[in-house]
PDB file as gemmi writes it, atoms N, CA and C in Angstrom:
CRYST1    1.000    1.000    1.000  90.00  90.00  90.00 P 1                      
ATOM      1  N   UNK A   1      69.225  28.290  84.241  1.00  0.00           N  
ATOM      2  CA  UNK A   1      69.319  28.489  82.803  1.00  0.00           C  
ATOM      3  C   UNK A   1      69.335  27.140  82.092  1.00  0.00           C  
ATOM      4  N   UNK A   2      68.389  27.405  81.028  1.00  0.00           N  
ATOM      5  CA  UNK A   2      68.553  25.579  80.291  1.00  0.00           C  
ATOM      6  C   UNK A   2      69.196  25.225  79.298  1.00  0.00           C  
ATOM      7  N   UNK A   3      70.077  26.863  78.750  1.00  0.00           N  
ATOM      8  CA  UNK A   3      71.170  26.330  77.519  1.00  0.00           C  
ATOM      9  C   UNK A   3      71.776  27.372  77.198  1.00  0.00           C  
ATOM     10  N   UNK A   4      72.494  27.865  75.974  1.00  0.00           N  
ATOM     11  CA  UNK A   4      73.447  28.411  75.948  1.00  0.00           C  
ATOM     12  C   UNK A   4      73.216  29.916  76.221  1.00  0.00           C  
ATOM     13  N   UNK A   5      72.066  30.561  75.615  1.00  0.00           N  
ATOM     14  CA  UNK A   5      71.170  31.516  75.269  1.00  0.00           C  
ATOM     15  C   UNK A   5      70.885  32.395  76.630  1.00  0.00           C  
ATOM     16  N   UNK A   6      71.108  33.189  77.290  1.00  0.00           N  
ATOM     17  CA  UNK A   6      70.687  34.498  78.387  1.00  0.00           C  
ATOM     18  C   UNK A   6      68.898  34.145  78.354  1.00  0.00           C  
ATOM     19  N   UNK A   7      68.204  33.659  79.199  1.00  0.00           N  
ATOM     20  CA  UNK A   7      66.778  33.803  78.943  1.00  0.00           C  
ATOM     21  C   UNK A   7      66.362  35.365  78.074  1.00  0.00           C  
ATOM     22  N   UNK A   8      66.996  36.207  78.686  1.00  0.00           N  
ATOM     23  CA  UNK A   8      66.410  37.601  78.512  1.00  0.00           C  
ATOM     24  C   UNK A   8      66.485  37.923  77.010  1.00  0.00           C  
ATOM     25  N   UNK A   9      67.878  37.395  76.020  1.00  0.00           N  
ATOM     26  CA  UNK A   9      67.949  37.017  74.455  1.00  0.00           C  
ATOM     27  C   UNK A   9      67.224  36.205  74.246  1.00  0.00           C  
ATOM     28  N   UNK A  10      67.068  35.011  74.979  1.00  0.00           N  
ATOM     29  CA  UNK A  10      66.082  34.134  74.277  1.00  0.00           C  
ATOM     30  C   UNK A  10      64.594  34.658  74.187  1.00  0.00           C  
ATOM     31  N   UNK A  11      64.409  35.625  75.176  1.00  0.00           N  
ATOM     32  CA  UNK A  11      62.706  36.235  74.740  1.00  0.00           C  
ATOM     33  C   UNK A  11      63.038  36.890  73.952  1.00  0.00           C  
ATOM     34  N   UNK A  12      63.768  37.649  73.701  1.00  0.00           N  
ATOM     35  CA  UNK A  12      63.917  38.792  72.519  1.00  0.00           C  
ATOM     36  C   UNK A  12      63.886  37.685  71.074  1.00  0.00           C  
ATOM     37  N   UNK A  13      64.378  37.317  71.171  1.00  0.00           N  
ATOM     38  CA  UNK A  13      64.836  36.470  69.843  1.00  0.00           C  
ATOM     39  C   UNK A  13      63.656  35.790  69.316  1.00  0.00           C  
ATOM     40  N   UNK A  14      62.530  35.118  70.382  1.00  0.00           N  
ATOM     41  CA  UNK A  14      61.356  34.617  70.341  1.00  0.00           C  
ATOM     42  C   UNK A  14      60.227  35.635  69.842  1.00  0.00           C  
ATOM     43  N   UNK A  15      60.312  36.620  70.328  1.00  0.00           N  
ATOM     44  CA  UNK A  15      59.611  38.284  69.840  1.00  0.00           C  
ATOM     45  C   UNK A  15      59.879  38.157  68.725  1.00  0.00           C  
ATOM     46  N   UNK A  16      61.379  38.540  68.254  1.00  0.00           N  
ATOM     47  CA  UNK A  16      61.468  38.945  67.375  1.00  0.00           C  
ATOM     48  C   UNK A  16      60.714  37.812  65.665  1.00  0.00           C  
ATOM     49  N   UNK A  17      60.999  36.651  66.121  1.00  0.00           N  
ATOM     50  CA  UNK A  17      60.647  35.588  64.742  1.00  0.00           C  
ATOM     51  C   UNK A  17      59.168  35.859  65.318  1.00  0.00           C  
ATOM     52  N   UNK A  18      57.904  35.955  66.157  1.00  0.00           N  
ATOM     53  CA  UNK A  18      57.008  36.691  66.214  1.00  0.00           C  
ATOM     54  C   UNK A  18      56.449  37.034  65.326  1.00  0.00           C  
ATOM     55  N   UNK A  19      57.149  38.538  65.603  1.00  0.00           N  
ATOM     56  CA  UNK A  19      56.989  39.707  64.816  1.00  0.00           C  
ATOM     57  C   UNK A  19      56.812  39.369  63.241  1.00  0.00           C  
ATOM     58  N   UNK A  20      58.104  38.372  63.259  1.00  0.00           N  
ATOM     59  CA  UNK A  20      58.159  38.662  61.306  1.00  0.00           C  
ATOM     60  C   UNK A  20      57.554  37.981  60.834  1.00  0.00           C  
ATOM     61  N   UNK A  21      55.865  37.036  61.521  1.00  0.00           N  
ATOM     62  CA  UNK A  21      54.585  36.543  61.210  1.00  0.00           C  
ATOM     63  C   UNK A  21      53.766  37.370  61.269  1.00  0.00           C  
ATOM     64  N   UNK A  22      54.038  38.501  61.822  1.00  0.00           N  
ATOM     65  CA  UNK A  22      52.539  39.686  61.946  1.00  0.00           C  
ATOM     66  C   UNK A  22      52.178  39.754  63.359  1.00  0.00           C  
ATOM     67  N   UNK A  23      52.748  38.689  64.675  1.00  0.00           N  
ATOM     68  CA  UNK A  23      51.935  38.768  65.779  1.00  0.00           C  
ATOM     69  C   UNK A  23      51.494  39.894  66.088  1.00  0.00           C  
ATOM     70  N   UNK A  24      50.413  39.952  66.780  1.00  0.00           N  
ATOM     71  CA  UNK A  24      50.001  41.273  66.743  1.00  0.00           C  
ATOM     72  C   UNK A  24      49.957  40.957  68.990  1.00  0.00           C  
ATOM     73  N   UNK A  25      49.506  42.240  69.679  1.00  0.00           N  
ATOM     74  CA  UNK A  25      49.622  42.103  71.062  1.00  0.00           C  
ATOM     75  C   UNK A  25      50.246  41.278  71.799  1.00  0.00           C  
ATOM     76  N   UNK A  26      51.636  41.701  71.280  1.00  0.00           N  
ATOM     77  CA  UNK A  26      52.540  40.918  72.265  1.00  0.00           C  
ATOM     78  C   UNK A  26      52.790  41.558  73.910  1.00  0.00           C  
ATOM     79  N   UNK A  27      52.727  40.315  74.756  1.00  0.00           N  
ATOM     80  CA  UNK A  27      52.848  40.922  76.151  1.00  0.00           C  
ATOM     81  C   UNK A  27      53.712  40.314  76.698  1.00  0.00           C  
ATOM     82  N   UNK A  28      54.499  40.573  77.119  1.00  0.00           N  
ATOM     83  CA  UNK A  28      55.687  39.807  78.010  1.00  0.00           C  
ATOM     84  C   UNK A  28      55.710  39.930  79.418  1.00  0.00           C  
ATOM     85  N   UNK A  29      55.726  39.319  80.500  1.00  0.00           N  
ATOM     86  CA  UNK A  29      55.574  39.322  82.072  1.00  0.00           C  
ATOM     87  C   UNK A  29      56.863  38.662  82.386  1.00  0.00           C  
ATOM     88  N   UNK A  30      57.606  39.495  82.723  1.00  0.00           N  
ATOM     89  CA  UNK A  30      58.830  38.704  84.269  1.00  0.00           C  
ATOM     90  C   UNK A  30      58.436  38.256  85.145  1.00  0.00           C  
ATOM     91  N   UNK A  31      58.392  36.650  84.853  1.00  0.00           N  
ATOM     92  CA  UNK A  31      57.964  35.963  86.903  1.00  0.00           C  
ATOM     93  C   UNK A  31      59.137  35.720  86.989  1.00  0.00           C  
ATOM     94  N   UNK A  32      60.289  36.159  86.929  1.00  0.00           N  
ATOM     95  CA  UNK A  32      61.855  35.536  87.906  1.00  0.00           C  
ATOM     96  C   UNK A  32      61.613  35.669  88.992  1.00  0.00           C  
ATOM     97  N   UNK A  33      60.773  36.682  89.582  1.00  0.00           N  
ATOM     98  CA  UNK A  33      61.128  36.682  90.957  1.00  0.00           C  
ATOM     99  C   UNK A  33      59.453  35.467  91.462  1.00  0.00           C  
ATOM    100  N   UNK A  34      58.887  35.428  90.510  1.00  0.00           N  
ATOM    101  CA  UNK A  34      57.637  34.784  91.400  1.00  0.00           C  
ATOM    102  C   UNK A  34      56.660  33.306  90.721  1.00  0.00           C  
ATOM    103  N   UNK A  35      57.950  33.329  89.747  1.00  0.00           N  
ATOM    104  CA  UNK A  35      57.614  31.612  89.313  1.00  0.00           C  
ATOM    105  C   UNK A  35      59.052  30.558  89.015  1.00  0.00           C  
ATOM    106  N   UNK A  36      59.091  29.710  89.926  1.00  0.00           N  
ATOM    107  CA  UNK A  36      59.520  28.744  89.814  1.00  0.00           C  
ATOM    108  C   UNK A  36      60.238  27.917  88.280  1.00  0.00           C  
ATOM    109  N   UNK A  37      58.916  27.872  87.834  1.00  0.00           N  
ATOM    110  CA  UNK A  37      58.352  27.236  86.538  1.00  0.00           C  
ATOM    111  C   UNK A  37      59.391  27.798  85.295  1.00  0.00           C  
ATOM    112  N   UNK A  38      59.685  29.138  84.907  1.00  0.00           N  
ATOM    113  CA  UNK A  38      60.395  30.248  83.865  1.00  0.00           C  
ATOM    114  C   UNK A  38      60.651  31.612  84.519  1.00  0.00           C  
ATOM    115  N   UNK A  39      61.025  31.886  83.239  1.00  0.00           N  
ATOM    116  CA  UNK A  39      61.540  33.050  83.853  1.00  0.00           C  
ATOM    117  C   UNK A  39      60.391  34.570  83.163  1.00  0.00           C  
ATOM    118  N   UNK A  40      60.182  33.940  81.802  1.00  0.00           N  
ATOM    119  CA  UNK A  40      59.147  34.987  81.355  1.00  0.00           C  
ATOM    120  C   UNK A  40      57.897  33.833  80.482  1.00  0.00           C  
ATOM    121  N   UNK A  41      56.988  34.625  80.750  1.00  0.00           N  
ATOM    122  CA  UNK A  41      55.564  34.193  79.532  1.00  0.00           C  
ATOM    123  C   UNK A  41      55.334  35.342  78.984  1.00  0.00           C  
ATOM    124  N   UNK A  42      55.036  34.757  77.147  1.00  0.00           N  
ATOM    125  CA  UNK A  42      54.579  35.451  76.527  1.00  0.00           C  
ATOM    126  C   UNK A  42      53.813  35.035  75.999  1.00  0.00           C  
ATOM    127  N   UNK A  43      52.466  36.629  75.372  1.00  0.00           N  
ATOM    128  CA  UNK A  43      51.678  35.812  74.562  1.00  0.00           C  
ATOM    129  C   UNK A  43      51.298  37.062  73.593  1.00  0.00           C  
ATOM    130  N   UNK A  44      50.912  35.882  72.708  1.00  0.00           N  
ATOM    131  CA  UNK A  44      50.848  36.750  71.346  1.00  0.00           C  
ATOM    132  C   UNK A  44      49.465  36.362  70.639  1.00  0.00           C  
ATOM    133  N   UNK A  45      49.192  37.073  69.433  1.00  0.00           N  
ATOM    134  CA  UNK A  45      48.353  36.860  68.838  1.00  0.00           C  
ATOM    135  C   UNK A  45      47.944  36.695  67.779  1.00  0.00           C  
ATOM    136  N   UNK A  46      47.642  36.075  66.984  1.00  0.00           N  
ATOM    137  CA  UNK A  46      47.041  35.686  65.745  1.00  0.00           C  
ATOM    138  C   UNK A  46      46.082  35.988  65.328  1.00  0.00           C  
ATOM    139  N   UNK A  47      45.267  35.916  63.504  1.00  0.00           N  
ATOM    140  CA  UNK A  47      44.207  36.094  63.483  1.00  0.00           C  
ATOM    141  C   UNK A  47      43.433  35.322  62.714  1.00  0.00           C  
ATOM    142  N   UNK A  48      44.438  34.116  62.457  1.00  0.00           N  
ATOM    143  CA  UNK A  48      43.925  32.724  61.703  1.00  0.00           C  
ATOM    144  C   UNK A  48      45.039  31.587  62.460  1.00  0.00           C  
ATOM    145  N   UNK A  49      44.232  30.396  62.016  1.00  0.00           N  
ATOM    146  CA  UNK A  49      45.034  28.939  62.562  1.00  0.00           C  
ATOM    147  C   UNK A  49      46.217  28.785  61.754  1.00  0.00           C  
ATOM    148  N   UNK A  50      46.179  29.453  60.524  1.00  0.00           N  
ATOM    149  CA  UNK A  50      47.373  29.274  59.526  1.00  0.00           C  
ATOM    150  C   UNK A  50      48.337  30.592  59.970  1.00  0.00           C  
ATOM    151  N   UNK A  51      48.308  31.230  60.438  1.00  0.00           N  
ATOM    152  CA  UNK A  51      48.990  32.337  60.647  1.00  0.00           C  
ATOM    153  C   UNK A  51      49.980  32.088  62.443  1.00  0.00           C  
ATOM    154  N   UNK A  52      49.088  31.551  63.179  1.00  0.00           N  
ATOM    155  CA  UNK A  52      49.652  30.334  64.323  1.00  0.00           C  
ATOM    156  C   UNK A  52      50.574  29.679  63.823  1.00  0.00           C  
ATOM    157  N   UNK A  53      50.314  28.826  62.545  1.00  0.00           N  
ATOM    158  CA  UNK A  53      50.793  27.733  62.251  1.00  0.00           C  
ATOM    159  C   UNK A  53      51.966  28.079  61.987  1.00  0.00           C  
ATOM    160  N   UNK A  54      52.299  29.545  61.263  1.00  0.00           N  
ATOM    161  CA  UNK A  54      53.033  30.336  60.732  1.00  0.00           C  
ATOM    162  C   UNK A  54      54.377  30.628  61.753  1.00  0.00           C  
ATOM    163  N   UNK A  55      53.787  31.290  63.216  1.00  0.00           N  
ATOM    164  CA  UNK A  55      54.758  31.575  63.965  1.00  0.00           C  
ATOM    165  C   UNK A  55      55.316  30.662  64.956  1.00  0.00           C  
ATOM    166  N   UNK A  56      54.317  29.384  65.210  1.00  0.00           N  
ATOM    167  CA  UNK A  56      55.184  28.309  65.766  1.00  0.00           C  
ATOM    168  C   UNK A  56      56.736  27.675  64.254  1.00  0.00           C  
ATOM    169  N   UNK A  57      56.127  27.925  63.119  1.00  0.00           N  
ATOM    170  CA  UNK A  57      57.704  27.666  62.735  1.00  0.00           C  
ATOM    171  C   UNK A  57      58.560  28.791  62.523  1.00  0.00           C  
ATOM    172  N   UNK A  58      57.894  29.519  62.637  1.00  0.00           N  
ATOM    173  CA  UNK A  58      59.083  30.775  62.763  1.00  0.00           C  
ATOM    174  C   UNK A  58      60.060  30.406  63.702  1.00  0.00           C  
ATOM    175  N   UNK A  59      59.462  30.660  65.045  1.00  0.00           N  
ATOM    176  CA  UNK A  59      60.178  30.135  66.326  1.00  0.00           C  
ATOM    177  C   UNK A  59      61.048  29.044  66.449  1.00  0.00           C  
ATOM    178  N   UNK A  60      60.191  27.624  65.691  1.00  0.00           N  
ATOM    179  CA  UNK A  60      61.394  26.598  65.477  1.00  0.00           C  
ATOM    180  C   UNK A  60      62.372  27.124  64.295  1.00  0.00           C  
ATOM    181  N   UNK A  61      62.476  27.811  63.316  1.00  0.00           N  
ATOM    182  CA  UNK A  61      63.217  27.542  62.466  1.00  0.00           C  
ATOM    183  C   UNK A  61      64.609  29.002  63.262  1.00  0.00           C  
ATOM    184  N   UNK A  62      63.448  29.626  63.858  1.00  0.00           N  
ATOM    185  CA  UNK A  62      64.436  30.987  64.178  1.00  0.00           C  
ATOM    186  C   UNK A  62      65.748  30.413  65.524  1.00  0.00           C  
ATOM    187  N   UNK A  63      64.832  29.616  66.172  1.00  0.00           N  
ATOM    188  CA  UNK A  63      65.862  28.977  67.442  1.00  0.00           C  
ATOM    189  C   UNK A  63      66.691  27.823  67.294  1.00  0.00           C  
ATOM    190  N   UNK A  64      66.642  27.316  66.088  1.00  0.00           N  
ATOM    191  CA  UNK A  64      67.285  26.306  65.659  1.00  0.00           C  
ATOM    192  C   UNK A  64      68.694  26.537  65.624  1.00  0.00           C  
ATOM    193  N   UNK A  65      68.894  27.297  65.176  1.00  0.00           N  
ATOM    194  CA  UNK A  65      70.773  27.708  64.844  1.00  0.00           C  
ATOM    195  C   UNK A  65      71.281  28.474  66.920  1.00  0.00           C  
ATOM    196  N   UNK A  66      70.138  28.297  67.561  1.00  0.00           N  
ATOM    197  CA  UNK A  66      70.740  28.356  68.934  1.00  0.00           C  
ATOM    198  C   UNK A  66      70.656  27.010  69.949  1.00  0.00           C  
ATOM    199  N   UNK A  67      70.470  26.097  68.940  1.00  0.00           N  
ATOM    200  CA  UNK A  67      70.272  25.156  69.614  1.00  0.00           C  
ATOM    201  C   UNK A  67      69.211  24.997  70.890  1.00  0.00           C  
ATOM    202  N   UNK A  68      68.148  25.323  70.585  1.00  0.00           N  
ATOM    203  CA  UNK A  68      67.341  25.320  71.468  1.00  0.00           C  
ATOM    204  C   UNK A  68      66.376  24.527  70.955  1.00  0.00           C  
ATOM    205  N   UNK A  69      65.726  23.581  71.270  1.00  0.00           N  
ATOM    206  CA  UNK A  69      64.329  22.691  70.551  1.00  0.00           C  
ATOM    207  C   UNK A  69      63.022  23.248  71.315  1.00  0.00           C  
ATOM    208  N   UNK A  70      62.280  23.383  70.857  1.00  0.00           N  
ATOM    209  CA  UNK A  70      61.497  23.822  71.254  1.00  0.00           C  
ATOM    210  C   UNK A  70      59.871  22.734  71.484  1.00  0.00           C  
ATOM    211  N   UNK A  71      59.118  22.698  72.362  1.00  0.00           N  
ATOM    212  CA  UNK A  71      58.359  21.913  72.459  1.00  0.00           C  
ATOM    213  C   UNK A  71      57.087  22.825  72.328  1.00  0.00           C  
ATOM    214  N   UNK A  72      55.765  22.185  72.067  1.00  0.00           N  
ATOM    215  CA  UNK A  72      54.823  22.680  71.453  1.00  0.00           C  
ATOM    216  C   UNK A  72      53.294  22.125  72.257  1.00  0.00           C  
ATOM    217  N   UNK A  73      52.586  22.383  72.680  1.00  0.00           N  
ATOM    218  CA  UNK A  73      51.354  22.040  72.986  1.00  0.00           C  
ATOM    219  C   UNK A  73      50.181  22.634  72.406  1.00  0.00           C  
ATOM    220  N   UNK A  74      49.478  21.939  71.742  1.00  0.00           N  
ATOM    221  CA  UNK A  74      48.197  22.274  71.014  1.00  0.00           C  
ATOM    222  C   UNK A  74      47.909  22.062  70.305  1.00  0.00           C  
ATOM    223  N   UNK A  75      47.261  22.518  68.901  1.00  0.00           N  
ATOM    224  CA  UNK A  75      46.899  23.101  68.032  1.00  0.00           C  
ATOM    225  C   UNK A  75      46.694  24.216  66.938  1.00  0.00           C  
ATOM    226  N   UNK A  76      47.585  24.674  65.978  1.00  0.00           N  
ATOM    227  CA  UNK A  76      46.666  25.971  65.435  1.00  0.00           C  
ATOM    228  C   UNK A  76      44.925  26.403  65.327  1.00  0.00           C  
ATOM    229  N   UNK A  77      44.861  24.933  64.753  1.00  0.00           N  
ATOM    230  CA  UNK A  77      43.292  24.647  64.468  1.00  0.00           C  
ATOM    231  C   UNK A  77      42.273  24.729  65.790  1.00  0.00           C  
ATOM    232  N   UNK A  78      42.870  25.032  67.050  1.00  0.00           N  
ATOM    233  CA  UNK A  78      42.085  24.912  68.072  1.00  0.00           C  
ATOM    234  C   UNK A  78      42.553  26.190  68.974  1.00  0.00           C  
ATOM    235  N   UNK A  79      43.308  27.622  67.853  1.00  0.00           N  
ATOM    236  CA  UNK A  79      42.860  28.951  68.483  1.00  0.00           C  
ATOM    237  C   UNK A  79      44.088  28.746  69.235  1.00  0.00           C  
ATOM    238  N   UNK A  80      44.761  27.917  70.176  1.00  0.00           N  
ATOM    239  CA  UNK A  80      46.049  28.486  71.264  1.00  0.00           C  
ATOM    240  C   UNK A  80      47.096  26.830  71.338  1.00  0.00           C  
ATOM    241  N   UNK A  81      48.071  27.670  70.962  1.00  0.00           N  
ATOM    242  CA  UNK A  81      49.594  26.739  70.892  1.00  0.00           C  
ATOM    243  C   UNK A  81      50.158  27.317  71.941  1.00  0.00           C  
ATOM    244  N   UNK A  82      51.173  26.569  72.440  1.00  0.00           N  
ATOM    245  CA  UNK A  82      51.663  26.907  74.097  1.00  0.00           C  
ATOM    246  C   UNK A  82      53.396  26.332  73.294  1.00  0.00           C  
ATOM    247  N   UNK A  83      54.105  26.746  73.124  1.00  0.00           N  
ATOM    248  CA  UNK A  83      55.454  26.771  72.619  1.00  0.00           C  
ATOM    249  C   UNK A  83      56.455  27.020  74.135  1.00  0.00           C  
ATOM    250  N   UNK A  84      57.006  25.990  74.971  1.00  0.00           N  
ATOM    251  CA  UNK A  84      58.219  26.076  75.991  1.00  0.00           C  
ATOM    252  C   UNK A  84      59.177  25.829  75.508  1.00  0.00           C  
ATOM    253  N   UNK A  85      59.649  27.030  75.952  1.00  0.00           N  
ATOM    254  CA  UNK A  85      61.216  26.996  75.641  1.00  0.00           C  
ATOM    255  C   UNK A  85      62.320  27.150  76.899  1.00  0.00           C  
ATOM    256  N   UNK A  86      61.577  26.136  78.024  1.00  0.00           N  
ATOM    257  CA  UNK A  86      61.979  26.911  79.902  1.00  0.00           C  
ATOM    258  C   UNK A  86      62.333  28.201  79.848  1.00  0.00           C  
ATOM    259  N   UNK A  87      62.851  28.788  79.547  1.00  0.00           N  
ATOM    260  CA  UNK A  87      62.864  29.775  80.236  1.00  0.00           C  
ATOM    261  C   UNK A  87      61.987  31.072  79.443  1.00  0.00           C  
ATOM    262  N   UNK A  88      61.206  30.435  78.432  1.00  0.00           N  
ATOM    263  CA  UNK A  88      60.184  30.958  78.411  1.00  0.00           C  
ATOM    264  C   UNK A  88      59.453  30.442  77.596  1.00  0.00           C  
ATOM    265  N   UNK A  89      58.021  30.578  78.180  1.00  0.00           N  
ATOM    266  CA  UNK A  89      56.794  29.851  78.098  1.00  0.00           C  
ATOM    267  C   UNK A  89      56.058  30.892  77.139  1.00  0.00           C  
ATOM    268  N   UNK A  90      55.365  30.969  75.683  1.00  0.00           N  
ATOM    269  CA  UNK A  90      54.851  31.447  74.878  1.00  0.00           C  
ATOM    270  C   UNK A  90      53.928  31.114  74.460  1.00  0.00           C  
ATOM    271  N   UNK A  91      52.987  31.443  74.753  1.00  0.00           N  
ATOM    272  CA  UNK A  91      50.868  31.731  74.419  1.00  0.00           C  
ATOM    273  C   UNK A  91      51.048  32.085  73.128  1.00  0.00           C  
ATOM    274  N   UNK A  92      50.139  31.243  72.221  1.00  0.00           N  
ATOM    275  CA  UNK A  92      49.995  31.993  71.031  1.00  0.00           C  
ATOM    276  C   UNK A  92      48.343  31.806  70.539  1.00  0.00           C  
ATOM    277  N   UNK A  93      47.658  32.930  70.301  1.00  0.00           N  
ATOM    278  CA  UNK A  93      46.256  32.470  70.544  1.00  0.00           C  
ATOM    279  C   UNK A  93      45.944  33.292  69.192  1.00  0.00           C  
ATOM    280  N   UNK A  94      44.844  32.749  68.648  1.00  0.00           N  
ATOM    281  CA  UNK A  94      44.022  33.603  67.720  1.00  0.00           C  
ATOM    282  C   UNK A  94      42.779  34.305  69.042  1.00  0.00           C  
ATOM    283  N   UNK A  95      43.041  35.564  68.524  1.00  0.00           N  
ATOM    284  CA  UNK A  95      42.541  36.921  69.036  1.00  0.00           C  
ATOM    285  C   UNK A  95      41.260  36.669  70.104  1.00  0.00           C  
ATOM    286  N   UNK A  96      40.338  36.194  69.141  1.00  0.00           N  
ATOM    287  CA  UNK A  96      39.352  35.650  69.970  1.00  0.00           C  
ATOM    288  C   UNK A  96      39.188  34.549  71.357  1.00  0.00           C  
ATOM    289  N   UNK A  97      39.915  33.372  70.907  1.00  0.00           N  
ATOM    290  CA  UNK A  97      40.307  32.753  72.235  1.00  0.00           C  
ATOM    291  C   UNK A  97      41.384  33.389  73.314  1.00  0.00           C  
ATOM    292  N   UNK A  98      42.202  34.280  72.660  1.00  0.00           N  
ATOM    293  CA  UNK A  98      42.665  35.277  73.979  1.00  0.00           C  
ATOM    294  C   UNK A  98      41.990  35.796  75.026  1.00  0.00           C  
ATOM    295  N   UNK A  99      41.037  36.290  74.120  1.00  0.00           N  
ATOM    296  CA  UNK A  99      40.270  37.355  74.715  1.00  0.00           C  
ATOM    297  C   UNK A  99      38.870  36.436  75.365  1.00  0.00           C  
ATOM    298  N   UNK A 100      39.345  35.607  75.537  1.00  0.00           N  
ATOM    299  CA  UNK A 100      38.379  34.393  76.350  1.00  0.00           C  
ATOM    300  C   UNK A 100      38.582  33.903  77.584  1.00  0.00           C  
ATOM    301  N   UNK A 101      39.898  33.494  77.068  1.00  0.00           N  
ATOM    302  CA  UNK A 101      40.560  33.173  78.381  1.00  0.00           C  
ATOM    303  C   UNK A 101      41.333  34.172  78.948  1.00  0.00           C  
ATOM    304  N   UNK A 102      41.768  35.169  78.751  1.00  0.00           N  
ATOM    305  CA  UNK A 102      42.320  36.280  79.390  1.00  0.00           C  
ATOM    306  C   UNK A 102      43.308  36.432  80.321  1.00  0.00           C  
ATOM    307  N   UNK A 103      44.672  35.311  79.897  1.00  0.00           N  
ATOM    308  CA  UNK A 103      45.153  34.914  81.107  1.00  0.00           C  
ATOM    309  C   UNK A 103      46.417  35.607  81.020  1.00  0.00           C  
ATOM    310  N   UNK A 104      46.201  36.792  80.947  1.00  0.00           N  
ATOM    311  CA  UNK A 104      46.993  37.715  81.081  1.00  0.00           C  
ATOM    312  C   UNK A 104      46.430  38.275  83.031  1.00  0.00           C  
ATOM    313  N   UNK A 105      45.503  38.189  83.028  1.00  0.00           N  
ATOM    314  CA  UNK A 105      44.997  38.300  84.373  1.00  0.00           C  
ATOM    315  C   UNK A 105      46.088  37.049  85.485  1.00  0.00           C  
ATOM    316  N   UNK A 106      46.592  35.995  85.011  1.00  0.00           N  
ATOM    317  CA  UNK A 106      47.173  35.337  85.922  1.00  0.00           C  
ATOM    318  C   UNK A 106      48.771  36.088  86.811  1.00  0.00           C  
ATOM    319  N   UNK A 107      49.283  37.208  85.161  1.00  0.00           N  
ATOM    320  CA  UNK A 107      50.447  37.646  85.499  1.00  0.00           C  
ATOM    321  C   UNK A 107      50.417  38.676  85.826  1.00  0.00           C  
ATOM    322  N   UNK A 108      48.923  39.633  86.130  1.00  0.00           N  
ATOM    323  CA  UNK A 108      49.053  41.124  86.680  1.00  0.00           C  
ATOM    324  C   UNK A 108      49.644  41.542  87.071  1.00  0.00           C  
ATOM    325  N   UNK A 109      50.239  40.806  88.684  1.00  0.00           N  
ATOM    326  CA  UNK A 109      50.940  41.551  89.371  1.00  0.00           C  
ATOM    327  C   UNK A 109      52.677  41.244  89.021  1.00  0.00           C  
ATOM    328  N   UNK A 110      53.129  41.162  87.705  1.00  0.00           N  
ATOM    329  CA  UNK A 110      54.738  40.676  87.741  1.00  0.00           C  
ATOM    330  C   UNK A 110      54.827  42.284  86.495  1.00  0.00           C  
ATOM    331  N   UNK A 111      55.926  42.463  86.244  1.00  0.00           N  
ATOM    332  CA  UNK A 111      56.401  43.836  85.655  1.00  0.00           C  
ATOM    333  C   UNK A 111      56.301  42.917  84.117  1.00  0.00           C  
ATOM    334  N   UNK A 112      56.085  43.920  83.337  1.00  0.00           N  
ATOM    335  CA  UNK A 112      56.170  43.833  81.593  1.00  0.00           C  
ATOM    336  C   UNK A 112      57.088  44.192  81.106  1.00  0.00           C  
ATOM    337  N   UNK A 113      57.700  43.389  80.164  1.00  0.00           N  
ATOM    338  CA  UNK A 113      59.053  43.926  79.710  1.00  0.00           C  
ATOM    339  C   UNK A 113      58.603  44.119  78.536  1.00  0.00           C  
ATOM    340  N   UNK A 114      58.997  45.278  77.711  1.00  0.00           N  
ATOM    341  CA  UNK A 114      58.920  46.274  75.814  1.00  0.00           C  
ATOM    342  C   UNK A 114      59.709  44.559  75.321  1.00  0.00           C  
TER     343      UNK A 114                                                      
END                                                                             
């Protein structure tokens, strides 16, 4: 665990500031038992770079009062932001580059959590 937060609240909590951007196809995968790396990935979706832009500060402004910082890889402007938060790793793609890279295929075989 990397801070005060239950991973399993900290995805919820990450969903939830999400949500109150519009994400649309959110998918969540449990690798506890089969990644090292976190405990869950999620990924979500967008349908503009400003609307990305939108839910990476959701996320910082929503995890802030849990003391969690959050680190960021990417771009809005380039379709997919990668937001770690260890113990969980969050895809955020406009629709089209999702559906490109499709790397929801990497976590097939781990269970989906609602």
């Amino acid at each position: 665990m990397s801070g005060k937060m239950e991973s399993l609240e900290l995805m919820h909590c990450a969903k939830e500031a999400l949500l109150s951007k519009k994400a649309a196809n959110i998918t969540i995968f449990d690798v506890r038992h089969t990644s090292p790396v976190t405990d869950y990935y999620m990924i979500a979706s967008g349908s503009t770079a400003a609307q990305l832009k939108a839910m990476v500060n959701a996320l910082s402004t929503s995890l802030k009062t849990t003391g969690f910082k959050i680190r960021v890889s990417g771009v809005p402007d380039d379709g997919w932001v990668v937001v770690d938060l260890f113990d969980v790793v969050i895809h955020i793609f406009q629709t089209e580059v999702r559906d490109y890279y499709s790397i929801e295929e990497l976590w097939a075989d781990s269970p989906r959590v609602e």
